[in-house]
C-alpha positions as CSV (number, residue, x, y, z in Angstrom):
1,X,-262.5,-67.2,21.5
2,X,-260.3,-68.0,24.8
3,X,-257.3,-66.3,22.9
4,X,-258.8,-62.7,22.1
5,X,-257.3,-60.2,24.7
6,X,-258.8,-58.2,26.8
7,X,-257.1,-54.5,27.1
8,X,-258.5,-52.1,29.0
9,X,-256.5,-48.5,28.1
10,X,-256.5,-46.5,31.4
11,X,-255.7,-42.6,32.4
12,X,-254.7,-43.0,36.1
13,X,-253.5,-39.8,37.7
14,X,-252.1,-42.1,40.4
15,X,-250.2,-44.3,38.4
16,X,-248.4,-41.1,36.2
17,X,-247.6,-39.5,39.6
18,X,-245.7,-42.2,40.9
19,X,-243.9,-42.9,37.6
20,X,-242.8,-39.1,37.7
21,X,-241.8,-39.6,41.2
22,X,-239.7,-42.5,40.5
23,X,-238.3,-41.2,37.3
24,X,-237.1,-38.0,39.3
25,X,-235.1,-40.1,42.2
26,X,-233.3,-41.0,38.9
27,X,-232.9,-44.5,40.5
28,X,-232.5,-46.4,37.3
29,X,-228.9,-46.3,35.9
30,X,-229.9,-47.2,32.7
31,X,-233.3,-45.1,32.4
32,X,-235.3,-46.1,29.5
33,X,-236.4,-42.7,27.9
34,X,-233.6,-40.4,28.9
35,X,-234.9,-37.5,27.2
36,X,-238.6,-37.5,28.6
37,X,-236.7,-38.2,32.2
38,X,-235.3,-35.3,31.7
39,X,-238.3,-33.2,30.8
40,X,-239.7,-34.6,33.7
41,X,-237.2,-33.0,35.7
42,X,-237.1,-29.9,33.5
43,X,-241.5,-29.4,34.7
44,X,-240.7,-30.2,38.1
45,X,-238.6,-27.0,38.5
46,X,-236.6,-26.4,41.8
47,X,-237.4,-28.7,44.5
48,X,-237.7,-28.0,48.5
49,X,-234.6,-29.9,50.5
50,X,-237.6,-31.7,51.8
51,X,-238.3,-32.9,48.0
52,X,-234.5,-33.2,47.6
53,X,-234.6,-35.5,50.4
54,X,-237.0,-37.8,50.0
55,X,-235.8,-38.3,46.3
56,X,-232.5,-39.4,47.7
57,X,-234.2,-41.9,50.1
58,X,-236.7,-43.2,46.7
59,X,-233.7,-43.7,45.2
60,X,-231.9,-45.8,48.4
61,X,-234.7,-47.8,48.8
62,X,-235.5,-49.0,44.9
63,X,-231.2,-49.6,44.4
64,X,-231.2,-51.8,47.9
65,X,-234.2,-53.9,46.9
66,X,-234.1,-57.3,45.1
67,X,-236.8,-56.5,43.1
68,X,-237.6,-52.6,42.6
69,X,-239.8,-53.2,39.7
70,X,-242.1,-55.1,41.3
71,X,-242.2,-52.4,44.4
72,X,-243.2,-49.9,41.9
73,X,-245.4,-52.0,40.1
74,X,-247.0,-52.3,43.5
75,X,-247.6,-48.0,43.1
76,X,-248.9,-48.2,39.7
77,X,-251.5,-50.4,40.4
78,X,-252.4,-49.5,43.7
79,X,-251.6,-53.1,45.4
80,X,-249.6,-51.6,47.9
81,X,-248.1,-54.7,50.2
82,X,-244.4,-54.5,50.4
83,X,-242.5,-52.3,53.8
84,X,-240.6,-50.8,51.0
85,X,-243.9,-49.4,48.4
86,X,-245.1,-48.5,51.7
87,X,-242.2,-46.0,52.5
88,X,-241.8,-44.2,49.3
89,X,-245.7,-43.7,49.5
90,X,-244.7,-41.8,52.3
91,X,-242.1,-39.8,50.9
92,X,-244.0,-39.3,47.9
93,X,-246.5,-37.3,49.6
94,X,-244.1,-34.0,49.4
95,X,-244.8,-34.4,45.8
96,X,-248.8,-34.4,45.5
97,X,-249.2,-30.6,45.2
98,X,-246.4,-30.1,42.6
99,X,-247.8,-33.1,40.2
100,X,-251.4,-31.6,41.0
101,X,-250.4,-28.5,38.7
102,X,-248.5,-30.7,36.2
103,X,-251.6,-32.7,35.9
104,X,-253.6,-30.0,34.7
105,X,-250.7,-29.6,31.3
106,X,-251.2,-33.7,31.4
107,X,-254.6,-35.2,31.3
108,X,-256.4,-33.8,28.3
109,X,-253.5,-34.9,26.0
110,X,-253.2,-38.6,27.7
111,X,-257.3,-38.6,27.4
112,X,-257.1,-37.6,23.4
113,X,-254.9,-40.6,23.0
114,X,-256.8,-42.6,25.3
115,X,-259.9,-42.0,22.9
116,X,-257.3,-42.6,19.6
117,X,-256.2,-46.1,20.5
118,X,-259.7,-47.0,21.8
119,X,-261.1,-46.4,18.2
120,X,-257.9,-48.9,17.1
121,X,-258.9,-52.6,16.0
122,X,-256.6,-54.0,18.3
123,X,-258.3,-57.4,18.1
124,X,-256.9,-57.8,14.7
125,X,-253.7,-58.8,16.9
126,X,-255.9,-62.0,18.6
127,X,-255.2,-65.0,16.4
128,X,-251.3,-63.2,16.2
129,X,-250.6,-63.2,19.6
130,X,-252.2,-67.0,20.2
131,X,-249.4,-68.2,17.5
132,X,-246.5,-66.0,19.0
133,X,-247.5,-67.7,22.4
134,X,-247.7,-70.8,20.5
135,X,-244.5,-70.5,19.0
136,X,-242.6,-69.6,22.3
137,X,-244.1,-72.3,24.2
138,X,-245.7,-69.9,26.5
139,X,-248.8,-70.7,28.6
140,X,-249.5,-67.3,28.8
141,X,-253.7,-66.4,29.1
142,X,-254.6,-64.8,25.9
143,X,-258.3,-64.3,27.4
144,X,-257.4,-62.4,30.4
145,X,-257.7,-58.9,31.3
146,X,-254.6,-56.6,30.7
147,X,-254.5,-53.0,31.9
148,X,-252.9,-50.6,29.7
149,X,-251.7,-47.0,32.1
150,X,-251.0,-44.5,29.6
151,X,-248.1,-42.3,31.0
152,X,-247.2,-39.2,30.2
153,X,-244.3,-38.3,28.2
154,X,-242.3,-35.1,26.6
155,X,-244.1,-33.4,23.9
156,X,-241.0,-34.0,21.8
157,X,-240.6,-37.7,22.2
158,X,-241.6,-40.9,20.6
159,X,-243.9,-43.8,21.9
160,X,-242.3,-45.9,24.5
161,X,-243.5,-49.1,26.9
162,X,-242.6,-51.3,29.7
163,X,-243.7,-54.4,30.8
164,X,-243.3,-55.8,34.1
165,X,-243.0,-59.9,34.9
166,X,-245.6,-61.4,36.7
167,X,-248.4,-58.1,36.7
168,X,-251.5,-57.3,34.9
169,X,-250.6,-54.3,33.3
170,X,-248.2,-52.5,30.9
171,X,-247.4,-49.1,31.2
172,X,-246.9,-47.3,27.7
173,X,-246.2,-43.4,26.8
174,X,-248.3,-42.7,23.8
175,X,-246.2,-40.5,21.4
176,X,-245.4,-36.9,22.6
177,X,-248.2,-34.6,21.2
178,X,-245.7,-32.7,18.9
179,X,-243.4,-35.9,17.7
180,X,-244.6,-36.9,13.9
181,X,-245.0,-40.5,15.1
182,X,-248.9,-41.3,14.5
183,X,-250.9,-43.6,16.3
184,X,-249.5,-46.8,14.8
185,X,-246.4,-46.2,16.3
186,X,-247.8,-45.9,19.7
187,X,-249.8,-49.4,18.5
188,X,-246.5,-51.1,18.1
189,X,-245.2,-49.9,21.3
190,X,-248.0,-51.5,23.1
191,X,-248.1,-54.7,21.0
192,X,-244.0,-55.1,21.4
193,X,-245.0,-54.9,25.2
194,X,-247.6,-57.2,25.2
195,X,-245.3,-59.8,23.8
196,X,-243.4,-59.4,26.1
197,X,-246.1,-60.4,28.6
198,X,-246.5,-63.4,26.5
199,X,-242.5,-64.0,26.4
200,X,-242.1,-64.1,30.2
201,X,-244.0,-66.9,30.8
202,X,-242.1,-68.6,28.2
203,X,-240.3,-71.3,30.0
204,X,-239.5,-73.4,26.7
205,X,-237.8,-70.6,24.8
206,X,-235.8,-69.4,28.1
207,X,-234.0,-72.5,28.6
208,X,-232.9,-72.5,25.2
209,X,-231.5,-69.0,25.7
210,X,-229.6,-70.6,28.5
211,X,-228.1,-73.2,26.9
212,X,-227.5,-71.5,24.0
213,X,-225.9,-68.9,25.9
214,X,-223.8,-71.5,28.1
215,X,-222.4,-73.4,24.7
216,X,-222.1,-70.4,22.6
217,X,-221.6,-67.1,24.5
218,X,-220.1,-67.9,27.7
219,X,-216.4,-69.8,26.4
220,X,-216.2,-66.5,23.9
221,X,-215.8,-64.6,27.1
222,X,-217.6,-61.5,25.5
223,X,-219.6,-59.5,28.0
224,X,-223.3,-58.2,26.9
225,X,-223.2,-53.9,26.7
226,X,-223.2,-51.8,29.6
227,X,-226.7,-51.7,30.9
228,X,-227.5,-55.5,29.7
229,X,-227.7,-58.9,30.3
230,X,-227.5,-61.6,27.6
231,X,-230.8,-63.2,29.1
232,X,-232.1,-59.5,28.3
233,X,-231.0,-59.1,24.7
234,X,-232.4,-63.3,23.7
235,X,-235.9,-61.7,25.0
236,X,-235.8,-58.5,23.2
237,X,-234.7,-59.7,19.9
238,X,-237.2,-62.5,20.1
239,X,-239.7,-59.2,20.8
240,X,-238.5,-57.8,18.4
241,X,-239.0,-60.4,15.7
242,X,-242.7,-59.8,16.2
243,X,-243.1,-56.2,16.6
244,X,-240.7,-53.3,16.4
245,X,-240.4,-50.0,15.4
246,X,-237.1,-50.2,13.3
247,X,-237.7,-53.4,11.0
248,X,-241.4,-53.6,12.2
249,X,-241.3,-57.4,12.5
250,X,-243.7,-60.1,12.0
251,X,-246.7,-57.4,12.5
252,X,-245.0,-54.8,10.5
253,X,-248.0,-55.4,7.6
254,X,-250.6,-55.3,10.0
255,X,-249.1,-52.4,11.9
256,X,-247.6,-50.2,9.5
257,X,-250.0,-51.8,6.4
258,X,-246.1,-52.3,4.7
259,X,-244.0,-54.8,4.3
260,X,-241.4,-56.5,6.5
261,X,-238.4,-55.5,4.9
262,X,-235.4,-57.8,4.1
263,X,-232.1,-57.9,5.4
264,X,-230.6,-57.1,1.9
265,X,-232.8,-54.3,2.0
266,X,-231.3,-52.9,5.2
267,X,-228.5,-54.2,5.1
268,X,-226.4,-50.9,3.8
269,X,-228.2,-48.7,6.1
270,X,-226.8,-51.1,9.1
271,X,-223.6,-50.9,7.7
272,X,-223.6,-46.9,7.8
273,X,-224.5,-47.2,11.3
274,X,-221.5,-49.3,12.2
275,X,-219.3,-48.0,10.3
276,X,-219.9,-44.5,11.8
277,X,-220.2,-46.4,15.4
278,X,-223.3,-45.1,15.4
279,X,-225.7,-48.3,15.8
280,X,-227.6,-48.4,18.9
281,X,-227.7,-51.8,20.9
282,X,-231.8,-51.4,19.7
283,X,-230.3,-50.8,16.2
284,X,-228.4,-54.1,16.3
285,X,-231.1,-56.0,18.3
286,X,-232.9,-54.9,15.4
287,X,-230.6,-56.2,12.9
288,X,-230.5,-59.8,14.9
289,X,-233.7,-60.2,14.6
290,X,-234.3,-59.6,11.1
291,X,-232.0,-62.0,10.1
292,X,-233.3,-64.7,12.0
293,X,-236.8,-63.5,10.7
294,X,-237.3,-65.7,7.9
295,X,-236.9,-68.4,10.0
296,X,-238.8,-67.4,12.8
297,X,-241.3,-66.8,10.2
298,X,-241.3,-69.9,8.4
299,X,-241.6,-71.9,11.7
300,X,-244.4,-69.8,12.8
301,X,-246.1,-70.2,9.6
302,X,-245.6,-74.1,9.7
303,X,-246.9,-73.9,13.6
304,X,-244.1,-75.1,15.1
305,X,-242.1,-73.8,18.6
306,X,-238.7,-72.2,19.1
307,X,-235.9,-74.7,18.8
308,X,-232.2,-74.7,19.6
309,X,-231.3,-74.1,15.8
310,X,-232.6,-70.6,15.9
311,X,-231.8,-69.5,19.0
312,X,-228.1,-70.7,18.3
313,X,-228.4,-68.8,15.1
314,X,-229.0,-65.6,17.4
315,X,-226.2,-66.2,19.9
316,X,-223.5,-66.5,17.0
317,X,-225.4,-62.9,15.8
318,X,-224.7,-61.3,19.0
319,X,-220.5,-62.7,19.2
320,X,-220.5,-61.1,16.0
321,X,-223.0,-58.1,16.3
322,X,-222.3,-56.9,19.9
């Protein structure tokens, strides 16, 4: 089967200590799990002005290059080749014997999830995946190797992923050891992120964003939330469609064993949310996405790609949702 996936669910203590480093030079202005960033910063304690330092120069060299994701993905993986992963290697260095004691609170846990998810049927997700890449018109290699870092996170905090364009790997945070999500949660994390791997490459469905975006969005004016772009939010809610854990999306049975639920079905809860000003941009990525579900659904179903109809049907969601 040249579409099953090969994962290969990995506890690097090089690939968490370089995450922790990077999450402490708080670089990223919009950081993706505020509250374990902070925890991070709670364990490290009080830094040396040496540590102080070098965090400051981290966080000059990831803001003044053109593509600090891809610098760090260079750390997690241990490809170092850039001038710039090469530096904060160097700085990083101040941090070994700190992390060394944290590591001691960190590995068991990350290893006890590590054994969890291994004894997951992730293969259920084979012939899935082939007709989401299908669908997007991506040519994405369903048969390749994909390493999965688990990275540690607060004990308080729920699963959480990122994918980076044009690597081998995902990072995900398995749920924090005292949060009530269970291991399906933590499943959907790393299937949403997966799909993005698959989305990426997905040169059909991006050009439709764009010219959805440049007929629909761009006369209105409106401007995508702080943090955003409007490219960004088209690959998320297409994500999203597929595997999240608000609605659940197209995987939500397999995930969860429930059913997807229907947009009159959530549709007063969303309303609270708004009305309260309350609704997240996830919450109304969310609610995007589940009304263009059916659809997504039906097309999927039927075998077909993406077209401009639904991603037109999305851009007139966001003037209206966003």
């Amino acid at each position: 089967m040249k579409y099953q996936m090969k994962i290969d669910i990995t506890v690097s203590k090089s690939t968490c200590f370089y995450y922790w480093v990077q999450a402490l030079s708080e670089w990223d202005a919009r950081q993706p799990e505020i509250e374990t960033h902070a925890y991070f910063k709670e364990k490290a304690g009080t830094l040396s002005s040496l540590q102080t330092n070098a965090l400051t120069m981290i966080k000059h060299i990831l803001l003044n290059s053109k593509e600090p994701r891809w610098v760090l993905s260079e750390l997690y993986c241990n490809r170092i080749a850039s001038l710039e992963a090469v530096e904060i290697r160097h700085l990083a260095r101040s941090f070994e014997t700190l992390f060394a004691n944290l590591w001691v609170d960190i590995e068991q846990p990350l290893a006890a999830r590590r054994q969890k998810l291994q004894q997951s049927d992730l293969s259920q997700f084979n012939i899935p995946l082939k007709q989401i890449a299908q669908f997007l018109g991506s040519p994405f290699q369903l048969d390749k190797s994909t390493t999965v870092y688990l990275i540690q996170n607060a004990p308080f905090a729920p699963s959480a992923g990122h994918a980076i364009n044009n690597t081998d790997f995902v990072l995900l945070h398995p749920a924090g050891r005292e949060h009530t999500s269970d291991t399906n949660s933590t499943i959907c994390t790393l299937v949403h992120e997966l799909i993005h791997k698959i989305e990426f490459q997905a040169s059909t469905a991006r050009k439709l964003y764009k010219d959805s975006y440049d007929s629909i969005i761009s006369p209105s004016g409106k401007l995508a939330p702080t943090g955003y772009t409007w490219k960004g939010l088209y690959s998320e809610t297409l994500v999203y469609c597929f595997a999240n854990k608000i609605t659940g999306g197209y995987l939500r049975p397999q995930i969860f064993n429930k059913p997807l639920p229907s947009v009159e079905e959530m549709r007063a809860g969303f309303k609270r949310l708004l009305d309260s000003d309350r609704a997240t941009t996830n919450d109304r990525i969310a609610w995007v996405a589940l009304n263009i579900q059916e659809e997504v659904t039906s097309k999927m179903n039927e075998g077909r790609q993406i077209d401009r109809r639904a991603v037109d049907g999305v851009s007139r969601l966001f003037l209206k949702y966003f």
